[in-house]
N, C-alpha and C positions, 0 to 999 in steps of 0.2 A: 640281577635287578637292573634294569635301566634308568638310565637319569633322566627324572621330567626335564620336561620344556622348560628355558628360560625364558621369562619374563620384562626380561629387558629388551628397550629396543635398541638395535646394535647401530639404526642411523643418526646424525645429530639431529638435534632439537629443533633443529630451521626445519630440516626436511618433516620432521612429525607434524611442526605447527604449517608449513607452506603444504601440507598432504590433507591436515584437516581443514584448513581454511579455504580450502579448492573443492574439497567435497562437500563445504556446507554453501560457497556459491554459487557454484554449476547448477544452469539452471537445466531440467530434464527435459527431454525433446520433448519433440511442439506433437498432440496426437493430431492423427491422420483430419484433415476436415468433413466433417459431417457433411452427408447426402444434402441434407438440405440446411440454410443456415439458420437456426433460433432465428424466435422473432424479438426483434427488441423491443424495450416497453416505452413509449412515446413522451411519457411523462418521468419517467424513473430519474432518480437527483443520484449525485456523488456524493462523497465526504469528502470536501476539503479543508483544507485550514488555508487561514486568511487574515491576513493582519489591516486591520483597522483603526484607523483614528478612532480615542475617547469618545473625544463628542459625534461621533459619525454611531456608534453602537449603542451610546445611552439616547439618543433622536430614537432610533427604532428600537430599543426595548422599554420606552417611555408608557407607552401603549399595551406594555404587560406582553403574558403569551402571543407567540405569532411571531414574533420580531424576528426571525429568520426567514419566514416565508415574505416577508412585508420587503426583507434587502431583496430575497430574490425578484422579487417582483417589480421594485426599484430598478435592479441593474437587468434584467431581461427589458424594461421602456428604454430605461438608456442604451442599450444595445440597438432597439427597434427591434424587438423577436416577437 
């Protein structure tokens, strides 16, 4: 009768955690570029996080729903866009 496989790992602990922490960063190659490139959508928004002054957030959600669209449209004048 043959002896199962052991289940230990025979390298140290560095190498198992420095082996999984490489395999869950690596990021997977980039696929090949498409024929032609998507078209992007002209109006389409991010999600960002954004830290704001108290009083800068209770000004524009004073005015109930909206108060997001209201900053963006704020900071797109101050920009000039």
């Amino acid at each position: 009768m043959a002896n199962p496989p052991s289940r230990r790992f025979t390298g140290s602990a560095r190498e198992a955690a420095e082996a999984a922490f490489k395999s869950a960063t690596t990021k997977p190659a980039a696929p090949a570029p498409a024929a032609k490139p998507a078209a992007s959508l002209p109006a389409a928004r991010e999600m960002v996080t954004l830290r704001l002054d108290r009083a800068v957030l209770e000004h524009f959600q004073q005015e109930g729903p909206g108060w997001q669209d209201r900053i963006n449209l704020a900071l797109r004048k101050a920009a000039g866009l």
